[in-house]
N, CA, C and O atoms as a Tinker XYZ file with bonds, in Angstrom:
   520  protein
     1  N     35.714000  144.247000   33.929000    73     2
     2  CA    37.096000  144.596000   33.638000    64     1     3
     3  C     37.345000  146.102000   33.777000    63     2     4     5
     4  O     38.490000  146.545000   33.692000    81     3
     5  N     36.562000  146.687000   33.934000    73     3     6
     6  CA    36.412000  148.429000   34.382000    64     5     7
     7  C     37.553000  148.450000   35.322000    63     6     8     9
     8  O     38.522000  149.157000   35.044000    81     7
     9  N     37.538000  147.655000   36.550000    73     7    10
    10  CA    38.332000  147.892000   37.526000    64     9    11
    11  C     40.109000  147.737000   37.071000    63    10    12    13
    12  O     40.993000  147.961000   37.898000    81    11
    13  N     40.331000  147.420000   35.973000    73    11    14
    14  CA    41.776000  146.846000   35.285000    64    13    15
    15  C     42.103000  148.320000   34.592000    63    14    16    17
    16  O     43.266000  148.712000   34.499000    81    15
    17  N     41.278000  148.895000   34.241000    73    15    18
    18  CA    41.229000  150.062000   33.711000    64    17    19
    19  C     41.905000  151.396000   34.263000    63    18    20    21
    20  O     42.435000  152.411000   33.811000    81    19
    21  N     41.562000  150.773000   35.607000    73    19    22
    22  CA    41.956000  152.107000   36.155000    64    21    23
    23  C     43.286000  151.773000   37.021000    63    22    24    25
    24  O     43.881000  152.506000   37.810000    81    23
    25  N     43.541000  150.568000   36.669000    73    23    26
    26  CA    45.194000  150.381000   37.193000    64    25    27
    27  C     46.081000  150.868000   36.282000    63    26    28    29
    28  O     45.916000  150.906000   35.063000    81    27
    29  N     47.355000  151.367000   37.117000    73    27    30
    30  CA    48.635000  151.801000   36.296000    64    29    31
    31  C     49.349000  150.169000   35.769000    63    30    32    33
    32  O     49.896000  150.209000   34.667000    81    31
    33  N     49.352000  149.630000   36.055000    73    31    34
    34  CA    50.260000  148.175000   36.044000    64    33    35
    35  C     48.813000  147.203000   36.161000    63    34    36    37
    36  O     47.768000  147.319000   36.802000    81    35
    37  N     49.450000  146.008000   35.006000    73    35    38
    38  CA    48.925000  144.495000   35.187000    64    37    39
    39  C     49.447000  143.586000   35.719000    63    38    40    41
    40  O     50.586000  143.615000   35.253000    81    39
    41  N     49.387000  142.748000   36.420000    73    39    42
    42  CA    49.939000  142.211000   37.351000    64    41    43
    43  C     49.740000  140.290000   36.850000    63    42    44    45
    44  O     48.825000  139.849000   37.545000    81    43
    45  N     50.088000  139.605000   36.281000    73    43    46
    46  CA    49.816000  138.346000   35.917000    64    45    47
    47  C     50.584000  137.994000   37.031000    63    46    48    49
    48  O     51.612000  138.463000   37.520000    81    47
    49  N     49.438000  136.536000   37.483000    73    47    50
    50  CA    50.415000  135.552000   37.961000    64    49    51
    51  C     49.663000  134.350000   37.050000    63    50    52    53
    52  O     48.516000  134.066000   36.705000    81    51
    53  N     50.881000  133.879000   36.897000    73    51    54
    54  CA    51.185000  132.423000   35.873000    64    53    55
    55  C     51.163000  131.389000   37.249000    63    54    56    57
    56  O     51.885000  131.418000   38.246000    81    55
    57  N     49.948000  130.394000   36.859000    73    55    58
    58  CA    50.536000  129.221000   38.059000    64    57    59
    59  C     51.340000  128.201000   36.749000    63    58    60    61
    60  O     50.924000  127.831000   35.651000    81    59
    61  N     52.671000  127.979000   37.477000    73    59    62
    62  CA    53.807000  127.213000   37.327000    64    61    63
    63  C     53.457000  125.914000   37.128000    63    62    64    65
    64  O     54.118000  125.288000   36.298000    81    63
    65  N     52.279000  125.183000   37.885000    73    63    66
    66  CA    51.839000  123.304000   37.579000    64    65    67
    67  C     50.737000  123.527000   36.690000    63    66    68    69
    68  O     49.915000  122.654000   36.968000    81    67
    69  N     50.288000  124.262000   35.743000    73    67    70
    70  CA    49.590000  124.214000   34.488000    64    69    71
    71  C     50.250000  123.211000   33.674000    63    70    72    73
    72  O     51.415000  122.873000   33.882000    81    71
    73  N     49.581000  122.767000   32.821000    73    71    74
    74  CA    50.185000  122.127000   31.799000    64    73    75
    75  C     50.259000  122.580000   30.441000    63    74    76    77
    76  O     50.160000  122.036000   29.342000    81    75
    77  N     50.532000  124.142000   30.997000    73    75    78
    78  CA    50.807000  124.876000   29.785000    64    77    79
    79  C     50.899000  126.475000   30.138000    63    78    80    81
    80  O     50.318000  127.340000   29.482000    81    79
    81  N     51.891000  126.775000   31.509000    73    79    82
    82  CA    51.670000  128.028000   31.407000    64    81    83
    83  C     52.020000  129.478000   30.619000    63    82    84    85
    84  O     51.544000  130.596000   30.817000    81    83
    85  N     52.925000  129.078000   29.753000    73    83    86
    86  CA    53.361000  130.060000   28.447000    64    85    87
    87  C     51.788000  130.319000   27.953000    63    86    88    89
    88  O     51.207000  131.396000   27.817000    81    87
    89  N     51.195000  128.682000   27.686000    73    87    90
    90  CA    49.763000  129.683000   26.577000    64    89    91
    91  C     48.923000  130.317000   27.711000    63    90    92    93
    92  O     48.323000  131.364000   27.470000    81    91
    93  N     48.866000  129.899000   28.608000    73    91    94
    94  CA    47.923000  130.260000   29.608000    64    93    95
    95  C     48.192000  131.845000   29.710000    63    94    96    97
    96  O     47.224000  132.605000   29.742000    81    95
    97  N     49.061000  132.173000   29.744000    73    95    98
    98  CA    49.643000  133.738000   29.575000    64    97    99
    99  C     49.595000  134.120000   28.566000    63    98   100   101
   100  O     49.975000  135.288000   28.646000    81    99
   101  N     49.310000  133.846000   27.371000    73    99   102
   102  CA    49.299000  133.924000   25.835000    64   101   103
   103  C     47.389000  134.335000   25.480000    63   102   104   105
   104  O     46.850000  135.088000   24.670000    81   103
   105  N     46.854000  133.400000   26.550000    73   103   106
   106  CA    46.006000  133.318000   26.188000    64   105   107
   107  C     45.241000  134.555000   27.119000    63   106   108   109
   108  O     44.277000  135.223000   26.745000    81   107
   109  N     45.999000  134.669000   28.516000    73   107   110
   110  CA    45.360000  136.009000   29.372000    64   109   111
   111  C     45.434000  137.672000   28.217000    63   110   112   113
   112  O     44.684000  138.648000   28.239000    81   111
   113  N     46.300000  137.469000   27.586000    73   111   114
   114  CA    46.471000  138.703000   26.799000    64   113   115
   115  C     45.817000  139.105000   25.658000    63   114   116   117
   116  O     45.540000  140.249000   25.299000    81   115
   117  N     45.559000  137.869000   25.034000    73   115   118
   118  CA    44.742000  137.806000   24.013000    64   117   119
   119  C     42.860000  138.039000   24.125000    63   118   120   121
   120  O     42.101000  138.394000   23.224000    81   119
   121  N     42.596000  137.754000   25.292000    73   119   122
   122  CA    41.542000  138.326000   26.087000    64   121   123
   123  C     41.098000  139.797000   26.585000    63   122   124   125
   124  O     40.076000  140.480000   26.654000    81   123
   125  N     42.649000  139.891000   26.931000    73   123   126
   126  CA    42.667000  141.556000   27.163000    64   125   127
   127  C     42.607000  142.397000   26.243000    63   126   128   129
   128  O     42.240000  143.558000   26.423000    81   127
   129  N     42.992000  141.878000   25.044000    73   127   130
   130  CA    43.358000  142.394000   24.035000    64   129   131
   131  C     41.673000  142.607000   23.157000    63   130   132   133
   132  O     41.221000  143.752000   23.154000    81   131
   133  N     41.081000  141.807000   22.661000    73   131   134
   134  CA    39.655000  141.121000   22.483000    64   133   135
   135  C     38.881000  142.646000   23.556000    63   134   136   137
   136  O     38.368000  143.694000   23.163000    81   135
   137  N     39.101000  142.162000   24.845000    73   135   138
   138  CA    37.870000  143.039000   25.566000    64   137   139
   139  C     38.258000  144.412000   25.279000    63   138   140   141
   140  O     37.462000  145.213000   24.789000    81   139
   141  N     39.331000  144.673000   25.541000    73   139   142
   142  CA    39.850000  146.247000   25.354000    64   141   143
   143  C     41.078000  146.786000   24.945000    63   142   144   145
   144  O     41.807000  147.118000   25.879000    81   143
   145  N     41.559000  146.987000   23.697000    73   143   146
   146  CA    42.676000  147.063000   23.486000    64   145   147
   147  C     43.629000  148.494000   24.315000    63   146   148   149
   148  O     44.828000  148.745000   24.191000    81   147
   149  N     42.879000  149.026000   24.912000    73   147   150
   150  CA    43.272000  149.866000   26.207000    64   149   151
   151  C     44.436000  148.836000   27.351000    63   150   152   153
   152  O     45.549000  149.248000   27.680000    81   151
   153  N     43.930000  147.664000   27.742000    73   151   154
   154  CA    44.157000  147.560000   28.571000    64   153   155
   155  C     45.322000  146.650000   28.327000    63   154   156   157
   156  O     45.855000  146.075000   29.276000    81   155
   157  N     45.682000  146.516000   27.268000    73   155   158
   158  CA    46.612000  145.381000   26.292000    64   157   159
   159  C     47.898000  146.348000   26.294000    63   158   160   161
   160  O     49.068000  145.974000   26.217000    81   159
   161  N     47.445000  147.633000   26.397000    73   159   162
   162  CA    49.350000  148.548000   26.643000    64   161   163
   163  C     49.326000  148.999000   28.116000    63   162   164   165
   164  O     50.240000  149.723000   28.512000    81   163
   165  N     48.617000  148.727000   28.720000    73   163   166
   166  CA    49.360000  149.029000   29.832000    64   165   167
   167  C     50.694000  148.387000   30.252000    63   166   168   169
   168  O     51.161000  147.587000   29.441000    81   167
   169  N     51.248000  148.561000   31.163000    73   167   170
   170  CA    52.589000  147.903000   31.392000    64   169   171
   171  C     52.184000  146.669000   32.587000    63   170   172   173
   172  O     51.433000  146.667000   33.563000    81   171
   173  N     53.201000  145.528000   31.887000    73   171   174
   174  CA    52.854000  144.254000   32.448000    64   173   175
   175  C     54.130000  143.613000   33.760000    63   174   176   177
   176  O     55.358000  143.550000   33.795000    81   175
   177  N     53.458000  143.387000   34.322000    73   175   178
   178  CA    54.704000  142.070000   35.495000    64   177   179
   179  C     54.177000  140.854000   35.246000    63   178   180   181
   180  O     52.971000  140.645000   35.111000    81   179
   181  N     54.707000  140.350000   35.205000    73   179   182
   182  CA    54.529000  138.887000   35.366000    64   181   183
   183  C     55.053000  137.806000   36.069000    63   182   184   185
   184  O     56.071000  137.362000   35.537000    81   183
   185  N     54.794000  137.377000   36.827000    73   183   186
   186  CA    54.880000  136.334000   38.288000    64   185   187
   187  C     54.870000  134.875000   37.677000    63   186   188   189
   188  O     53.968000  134.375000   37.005000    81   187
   189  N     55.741000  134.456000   37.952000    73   187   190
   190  CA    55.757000  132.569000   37.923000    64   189   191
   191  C     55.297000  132.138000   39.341000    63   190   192   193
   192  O     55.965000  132.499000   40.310000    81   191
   193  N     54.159000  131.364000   39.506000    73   191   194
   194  CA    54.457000  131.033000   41.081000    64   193   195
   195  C     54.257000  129.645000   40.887000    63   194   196   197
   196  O     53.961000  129.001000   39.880000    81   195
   197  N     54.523000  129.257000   42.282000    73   195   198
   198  CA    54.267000  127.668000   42.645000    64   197   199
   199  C     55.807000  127.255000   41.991000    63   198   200   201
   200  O     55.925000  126.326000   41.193000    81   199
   201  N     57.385000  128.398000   42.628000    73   199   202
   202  CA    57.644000  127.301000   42.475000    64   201   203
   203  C     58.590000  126.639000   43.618000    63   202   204   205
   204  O     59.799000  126.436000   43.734000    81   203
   205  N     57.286000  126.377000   44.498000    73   203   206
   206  CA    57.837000  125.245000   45.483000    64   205   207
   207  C     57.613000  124.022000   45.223000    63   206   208   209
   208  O     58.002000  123.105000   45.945000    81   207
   209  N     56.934000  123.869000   44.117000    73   207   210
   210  CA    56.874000  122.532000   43.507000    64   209   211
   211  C     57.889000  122.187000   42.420000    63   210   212   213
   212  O     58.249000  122.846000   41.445000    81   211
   213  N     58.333000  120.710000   42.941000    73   211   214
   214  CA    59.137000  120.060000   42.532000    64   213   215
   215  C     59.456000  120.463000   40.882000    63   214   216   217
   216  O     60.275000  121.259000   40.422000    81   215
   217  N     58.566000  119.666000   40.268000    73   215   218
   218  CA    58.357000  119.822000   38.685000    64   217   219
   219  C     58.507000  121.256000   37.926000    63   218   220   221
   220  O     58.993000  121.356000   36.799000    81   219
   221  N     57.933000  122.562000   38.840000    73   219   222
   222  CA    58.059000  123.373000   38.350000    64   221   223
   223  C     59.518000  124.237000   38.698000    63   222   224   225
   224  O     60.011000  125.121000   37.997000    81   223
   225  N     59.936000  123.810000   39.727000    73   223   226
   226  CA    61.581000  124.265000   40.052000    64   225   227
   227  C     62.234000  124.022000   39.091000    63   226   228   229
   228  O     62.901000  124.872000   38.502000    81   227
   229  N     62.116000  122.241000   38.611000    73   227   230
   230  CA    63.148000  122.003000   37.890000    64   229   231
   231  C     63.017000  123.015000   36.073000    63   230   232   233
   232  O     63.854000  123.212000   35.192000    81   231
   233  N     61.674000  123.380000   36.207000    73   231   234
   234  CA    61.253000  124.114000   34.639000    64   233   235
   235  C     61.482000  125.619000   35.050000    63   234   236   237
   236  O     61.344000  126.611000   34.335000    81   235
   237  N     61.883000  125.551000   36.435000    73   235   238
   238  CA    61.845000  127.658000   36.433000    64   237   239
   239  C     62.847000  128.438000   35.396000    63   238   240   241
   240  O     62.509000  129.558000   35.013000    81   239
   241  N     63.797000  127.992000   35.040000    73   239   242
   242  CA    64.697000  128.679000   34.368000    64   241   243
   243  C     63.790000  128.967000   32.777000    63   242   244   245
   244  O     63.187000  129.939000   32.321000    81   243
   245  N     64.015000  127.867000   32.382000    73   243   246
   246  CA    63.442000  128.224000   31.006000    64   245   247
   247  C     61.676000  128.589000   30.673000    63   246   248   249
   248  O     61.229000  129.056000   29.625000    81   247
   249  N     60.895000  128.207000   31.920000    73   247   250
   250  CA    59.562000  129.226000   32.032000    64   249   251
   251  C     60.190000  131.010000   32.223000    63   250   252   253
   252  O     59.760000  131.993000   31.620000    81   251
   253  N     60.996000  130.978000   32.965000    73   251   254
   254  CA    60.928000  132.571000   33.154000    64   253   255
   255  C     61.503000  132.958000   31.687000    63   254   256   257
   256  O     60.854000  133.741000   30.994000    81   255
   257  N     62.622000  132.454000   31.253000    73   255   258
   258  CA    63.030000  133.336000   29.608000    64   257   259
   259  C     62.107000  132.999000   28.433000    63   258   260   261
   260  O     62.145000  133.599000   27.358000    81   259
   261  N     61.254000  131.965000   28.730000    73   259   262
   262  CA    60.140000  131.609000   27.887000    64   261   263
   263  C     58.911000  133.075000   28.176000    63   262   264   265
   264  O     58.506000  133.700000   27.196000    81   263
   265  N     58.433000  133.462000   29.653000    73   263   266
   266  CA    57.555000  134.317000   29.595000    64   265   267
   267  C     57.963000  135.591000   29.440000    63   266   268   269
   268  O     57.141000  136.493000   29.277000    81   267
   269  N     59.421000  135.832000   29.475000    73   267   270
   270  CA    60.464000  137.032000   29.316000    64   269   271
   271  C     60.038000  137.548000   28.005000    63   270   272   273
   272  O     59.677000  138.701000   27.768000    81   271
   273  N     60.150000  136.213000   26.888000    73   271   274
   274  CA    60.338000  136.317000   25.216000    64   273   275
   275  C     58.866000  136.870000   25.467000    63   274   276   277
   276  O     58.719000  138.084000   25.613000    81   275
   277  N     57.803000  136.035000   25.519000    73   275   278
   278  CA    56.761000  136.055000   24.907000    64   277   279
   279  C     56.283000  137.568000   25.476000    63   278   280   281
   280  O     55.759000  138.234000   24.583000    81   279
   281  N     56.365000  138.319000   26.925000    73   279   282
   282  CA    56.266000  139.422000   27.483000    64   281   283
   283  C     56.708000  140.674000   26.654000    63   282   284   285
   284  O     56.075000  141.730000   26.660000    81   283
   285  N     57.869000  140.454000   25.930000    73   283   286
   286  CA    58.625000  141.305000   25.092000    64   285   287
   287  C     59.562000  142.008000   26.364000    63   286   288   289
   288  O     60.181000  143.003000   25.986000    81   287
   289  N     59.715000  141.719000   27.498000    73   287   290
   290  CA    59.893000  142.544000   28.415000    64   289   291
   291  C     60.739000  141.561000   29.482000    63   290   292   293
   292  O     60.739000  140.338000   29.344000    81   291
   293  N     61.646000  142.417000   30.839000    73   291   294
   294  CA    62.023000  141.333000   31.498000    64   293   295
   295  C     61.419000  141.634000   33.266000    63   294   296   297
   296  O     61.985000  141.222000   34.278000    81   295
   297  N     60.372000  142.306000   33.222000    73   295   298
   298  CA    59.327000  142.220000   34.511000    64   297   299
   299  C     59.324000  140.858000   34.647000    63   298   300   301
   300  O     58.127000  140.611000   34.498000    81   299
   301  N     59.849000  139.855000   34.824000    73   299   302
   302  CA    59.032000  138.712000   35.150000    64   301   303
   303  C     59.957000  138.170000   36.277000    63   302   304   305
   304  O     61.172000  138.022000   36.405000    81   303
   305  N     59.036000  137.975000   36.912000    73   303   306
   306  CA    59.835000  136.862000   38.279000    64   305   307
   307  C     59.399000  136.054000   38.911000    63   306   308   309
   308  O     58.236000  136.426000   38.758000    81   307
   309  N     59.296000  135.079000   39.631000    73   307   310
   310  CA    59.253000  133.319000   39.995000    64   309   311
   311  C     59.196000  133.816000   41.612000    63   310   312   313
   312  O     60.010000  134.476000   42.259000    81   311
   313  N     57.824000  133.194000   42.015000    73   311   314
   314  CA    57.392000  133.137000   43.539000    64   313   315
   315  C     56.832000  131.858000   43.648000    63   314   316   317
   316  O     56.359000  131.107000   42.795000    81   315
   317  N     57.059000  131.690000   45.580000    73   315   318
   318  CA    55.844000  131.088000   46.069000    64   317   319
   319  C     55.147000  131.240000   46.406000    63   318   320   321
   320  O     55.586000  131.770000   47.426000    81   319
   321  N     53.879000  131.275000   46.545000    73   319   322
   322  CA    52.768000  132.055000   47.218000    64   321   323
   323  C     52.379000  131.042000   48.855000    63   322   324   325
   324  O     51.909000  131.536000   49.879000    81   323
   325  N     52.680000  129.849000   48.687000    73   323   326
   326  CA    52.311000  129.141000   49.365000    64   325   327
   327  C     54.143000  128.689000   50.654000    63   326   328   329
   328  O     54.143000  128.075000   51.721000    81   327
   329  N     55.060000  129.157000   50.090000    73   327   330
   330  CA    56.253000  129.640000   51.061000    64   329   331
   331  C     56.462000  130.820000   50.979000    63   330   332   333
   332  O     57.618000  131.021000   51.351000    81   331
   333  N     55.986000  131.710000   50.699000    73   331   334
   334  CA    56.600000  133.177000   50.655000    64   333   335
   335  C     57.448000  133.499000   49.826000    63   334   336   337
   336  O     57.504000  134.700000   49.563000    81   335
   337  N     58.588000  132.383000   48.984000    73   335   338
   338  CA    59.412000  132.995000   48.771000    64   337   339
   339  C     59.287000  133.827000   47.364000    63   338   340   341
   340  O     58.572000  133.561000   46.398000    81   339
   341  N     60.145000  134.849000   47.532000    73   339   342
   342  CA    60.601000  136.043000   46.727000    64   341   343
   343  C     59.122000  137.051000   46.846000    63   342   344   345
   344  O     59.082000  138.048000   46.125000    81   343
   345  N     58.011000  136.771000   47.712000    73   343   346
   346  CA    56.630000  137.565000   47.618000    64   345   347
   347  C     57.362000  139.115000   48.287000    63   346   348   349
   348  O     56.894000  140.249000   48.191000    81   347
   349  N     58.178000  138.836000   48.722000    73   347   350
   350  CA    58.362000  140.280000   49.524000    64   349   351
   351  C     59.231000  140.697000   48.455000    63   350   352   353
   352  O     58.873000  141.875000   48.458000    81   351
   353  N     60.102000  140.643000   47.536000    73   351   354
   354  CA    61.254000  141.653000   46.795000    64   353   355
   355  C     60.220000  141.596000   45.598000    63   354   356   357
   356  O     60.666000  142.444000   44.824000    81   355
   357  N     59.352000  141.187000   45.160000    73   355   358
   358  CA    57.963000  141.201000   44.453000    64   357   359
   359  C     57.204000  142.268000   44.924000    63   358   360   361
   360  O     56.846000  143.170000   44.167000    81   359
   361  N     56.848000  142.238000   46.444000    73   359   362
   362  CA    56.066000  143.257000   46.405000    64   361   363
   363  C     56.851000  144.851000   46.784000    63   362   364   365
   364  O     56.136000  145.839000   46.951000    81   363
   365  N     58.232000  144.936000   46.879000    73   363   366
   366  CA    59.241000  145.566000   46.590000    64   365   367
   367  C     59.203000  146.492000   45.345000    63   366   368   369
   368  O     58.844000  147.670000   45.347000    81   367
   369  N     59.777000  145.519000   43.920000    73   367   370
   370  CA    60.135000  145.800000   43.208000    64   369   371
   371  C     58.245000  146.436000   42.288000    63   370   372   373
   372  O     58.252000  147.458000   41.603000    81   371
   373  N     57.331000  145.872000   42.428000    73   371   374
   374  CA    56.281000  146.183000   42.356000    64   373   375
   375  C     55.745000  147.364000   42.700000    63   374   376   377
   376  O     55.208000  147.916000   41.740000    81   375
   377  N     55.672000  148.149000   44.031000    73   375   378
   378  CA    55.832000  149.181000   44.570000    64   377   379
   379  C     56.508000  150.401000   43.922000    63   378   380   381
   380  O     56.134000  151.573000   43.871000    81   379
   381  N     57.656000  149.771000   43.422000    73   379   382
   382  CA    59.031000  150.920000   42.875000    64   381   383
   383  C     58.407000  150.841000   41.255000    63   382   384   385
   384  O     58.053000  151.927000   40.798000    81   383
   385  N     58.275000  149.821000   40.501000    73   383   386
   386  CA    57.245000  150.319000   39.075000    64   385   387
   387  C     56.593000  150.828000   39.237000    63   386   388   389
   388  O     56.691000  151.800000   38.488000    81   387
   389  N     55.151000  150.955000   40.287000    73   387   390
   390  CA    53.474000  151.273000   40.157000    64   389   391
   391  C     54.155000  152.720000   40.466000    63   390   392   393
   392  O     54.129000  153.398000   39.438000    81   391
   393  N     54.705000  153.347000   41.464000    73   391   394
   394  CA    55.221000  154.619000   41.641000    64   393   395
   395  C     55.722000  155.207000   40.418000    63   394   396   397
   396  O     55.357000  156.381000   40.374000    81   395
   397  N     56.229000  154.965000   39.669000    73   395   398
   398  CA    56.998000  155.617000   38.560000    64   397   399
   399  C     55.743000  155.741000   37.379000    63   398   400   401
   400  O     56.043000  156.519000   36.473000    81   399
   401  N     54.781000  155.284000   37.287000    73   399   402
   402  CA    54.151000  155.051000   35.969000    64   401   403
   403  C     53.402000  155.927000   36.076000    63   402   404   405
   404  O     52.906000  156.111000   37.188000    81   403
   405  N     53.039000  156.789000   34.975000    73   403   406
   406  CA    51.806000  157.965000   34.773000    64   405   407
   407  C     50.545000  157.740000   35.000000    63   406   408   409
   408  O     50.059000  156.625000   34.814000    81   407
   409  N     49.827000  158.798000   35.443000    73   407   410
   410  CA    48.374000  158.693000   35.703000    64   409   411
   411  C     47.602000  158.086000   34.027000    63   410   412   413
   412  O     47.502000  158.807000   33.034000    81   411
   413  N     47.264000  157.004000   34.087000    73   411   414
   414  CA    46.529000  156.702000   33.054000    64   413   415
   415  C     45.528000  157.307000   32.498000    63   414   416   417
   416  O     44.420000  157.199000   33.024000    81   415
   417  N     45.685000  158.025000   31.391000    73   415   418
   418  CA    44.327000  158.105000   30.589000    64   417   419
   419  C     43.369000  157.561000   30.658000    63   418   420   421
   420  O     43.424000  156.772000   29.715000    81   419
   421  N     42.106000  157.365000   31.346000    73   419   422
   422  CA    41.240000  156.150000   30.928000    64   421   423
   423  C     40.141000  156.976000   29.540000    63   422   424   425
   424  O     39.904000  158.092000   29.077000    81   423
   425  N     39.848000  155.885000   29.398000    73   423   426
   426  CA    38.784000  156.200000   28.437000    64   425   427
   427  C     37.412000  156.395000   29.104000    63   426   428   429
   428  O     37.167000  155.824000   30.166000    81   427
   429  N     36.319000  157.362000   28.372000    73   427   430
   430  CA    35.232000  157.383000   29.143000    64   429   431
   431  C     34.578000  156.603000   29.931000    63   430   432   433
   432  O     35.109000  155.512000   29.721000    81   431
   433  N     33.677000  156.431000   30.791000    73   431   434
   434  CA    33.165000  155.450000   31.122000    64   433   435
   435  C     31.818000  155.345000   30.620000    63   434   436   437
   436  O     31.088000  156.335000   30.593000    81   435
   437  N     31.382000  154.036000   30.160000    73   435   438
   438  CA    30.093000  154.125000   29.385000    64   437   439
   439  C     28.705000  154.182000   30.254000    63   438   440   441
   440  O     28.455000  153.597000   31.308000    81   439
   441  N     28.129000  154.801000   29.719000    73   439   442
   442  CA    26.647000  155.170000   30.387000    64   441   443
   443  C     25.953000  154.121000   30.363000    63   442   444   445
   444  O     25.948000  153.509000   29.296000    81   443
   445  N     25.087000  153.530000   31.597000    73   443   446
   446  CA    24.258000  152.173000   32.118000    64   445   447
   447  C     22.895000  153.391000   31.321000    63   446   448   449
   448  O     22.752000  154.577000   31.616000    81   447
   449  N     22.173000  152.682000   30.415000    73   447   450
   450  CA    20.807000  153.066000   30.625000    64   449   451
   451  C     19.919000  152.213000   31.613000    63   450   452   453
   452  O     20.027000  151.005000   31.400000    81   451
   453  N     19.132000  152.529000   32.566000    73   451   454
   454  CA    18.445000  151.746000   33.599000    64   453   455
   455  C     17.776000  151.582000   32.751000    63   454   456   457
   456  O     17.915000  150.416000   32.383000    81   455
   457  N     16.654000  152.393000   31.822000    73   455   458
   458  CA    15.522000  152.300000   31.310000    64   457   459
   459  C     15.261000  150.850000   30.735000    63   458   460   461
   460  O     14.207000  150.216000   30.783000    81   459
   461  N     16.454000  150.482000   30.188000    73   459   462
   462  CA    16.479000  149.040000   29.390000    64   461   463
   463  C     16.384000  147.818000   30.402000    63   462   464   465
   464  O     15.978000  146.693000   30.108000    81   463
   465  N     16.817000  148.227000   31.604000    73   463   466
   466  CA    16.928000  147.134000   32.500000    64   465   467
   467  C     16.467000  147.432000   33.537000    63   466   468   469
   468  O     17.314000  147.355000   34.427000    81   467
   469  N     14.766000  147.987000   34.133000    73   467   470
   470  CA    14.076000  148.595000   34.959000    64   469   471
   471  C     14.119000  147.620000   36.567000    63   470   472   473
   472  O     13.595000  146.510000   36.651000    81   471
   473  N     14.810000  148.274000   37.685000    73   471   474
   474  CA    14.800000  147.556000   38.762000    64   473   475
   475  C     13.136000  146.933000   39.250000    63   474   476   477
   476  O     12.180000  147.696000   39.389000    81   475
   477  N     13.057000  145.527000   39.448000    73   475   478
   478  CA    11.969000  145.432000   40.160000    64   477   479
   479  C     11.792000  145.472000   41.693000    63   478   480   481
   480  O     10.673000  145.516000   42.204000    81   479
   481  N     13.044000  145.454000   42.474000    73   479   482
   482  CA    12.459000  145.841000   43.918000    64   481   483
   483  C     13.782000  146.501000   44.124000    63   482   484   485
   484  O     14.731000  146.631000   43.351000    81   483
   485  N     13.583000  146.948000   45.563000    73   483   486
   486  CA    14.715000  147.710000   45.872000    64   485   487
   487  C     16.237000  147.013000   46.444000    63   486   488   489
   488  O     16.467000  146.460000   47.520000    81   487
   489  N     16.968000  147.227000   45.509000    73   487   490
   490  CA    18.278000  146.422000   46.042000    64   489   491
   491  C     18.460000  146.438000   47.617000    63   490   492   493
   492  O     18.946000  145.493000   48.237000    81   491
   493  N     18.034000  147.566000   48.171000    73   491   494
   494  CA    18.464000  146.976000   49.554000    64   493   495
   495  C     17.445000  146.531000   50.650000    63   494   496   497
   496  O     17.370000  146.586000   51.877000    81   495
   497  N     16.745000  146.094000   49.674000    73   495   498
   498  CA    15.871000  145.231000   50.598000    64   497   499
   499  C     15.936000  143.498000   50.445000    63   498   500   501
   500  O     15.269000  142.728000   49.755000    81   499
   501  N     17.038000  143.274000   51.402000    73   499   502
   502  CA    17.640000  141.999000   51.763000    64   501   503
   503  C     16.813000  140.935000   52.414000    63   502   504   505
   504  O     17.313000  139.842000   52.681000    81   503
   505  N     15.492000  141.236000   52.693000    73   503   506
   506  CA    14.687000  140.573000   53.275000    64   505   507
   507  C     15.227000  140.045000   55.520000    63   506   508   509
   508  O     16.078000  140.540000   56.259000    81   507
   509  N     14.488000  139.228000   55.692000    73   507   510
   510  CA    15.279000  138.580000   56.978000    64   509   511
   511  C     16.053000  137.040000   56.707000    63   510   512   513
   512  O     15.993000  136.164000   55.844000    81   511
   513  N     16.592000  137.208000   57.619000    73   511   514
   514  CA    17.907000  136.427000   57.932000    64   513   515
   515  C     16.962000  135.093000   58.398000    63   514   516   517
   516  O     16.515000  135.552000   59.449000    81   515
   517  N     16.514000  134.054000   58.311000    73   515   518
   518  CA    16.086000  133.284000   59.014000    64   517   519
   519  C     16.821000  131.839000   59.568000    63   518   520
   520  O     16.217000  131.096000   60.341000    81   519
């Protein structure tokens, strides 16, 4: 999760045919939150996708003000990944947040002791291909 660290923006995508994607997003944060409470304020988007499916079209309205509430925020918007649609004013409006947001503070990065975990051969010896 190092690599989340050093993003300005979190980027959720919610798949839409879960059978539960409010907790599923409930539950991505609460993780984040658990591993690093650093990474729990950064600033969030949040993506509905899949919804070119039937079932989840007819639920897009009240998934998006459902992940709106629970977000505290109204970053959230409804794609397809699998038609394109809205991926481009997504990766638009995405672009125009990540630009505006401050260089993040990170917190140190923690020191690997090797000593505890002594290499036995040399990583780049990949052997042959046979």
């Amino acid at each position: 999760m190092r690599h989340v660290q050093r993003c300005k923006v979190v980027l959720h995508v919610v798949d839409g045919s879960s059978d539960d994607p409010i907790g599923d997003f409930i539950t991505i944060n609460q993780e984040l939150e658990k591993h690093d409470p650093f990474l729990a304020e950064k600033p969030q988007v949040v993506v509905l996708n899949k919804v070119d499916i039937t079932e989840v079209k007819e639920l897009e309205d009240d998934l998006i003000s459902e992940l709106k509430r629970v977000a505290g925020h109204s970053r959230v918007l409804s794609i397809s990944a699998a038609t394109t649609e809205n991926v481009k004013e997504l990766m638009g409006r995405l672009k125009k947040f990540v630009s505006v947001q401050p260089e993040a503070d990170l917190p140190p990065v923690p020191e690997v002791n090797l000593a505890k975990a002594p290499l036995e051969y040399d990583s780049d010896d990949y052997g042959t291909f046979g």
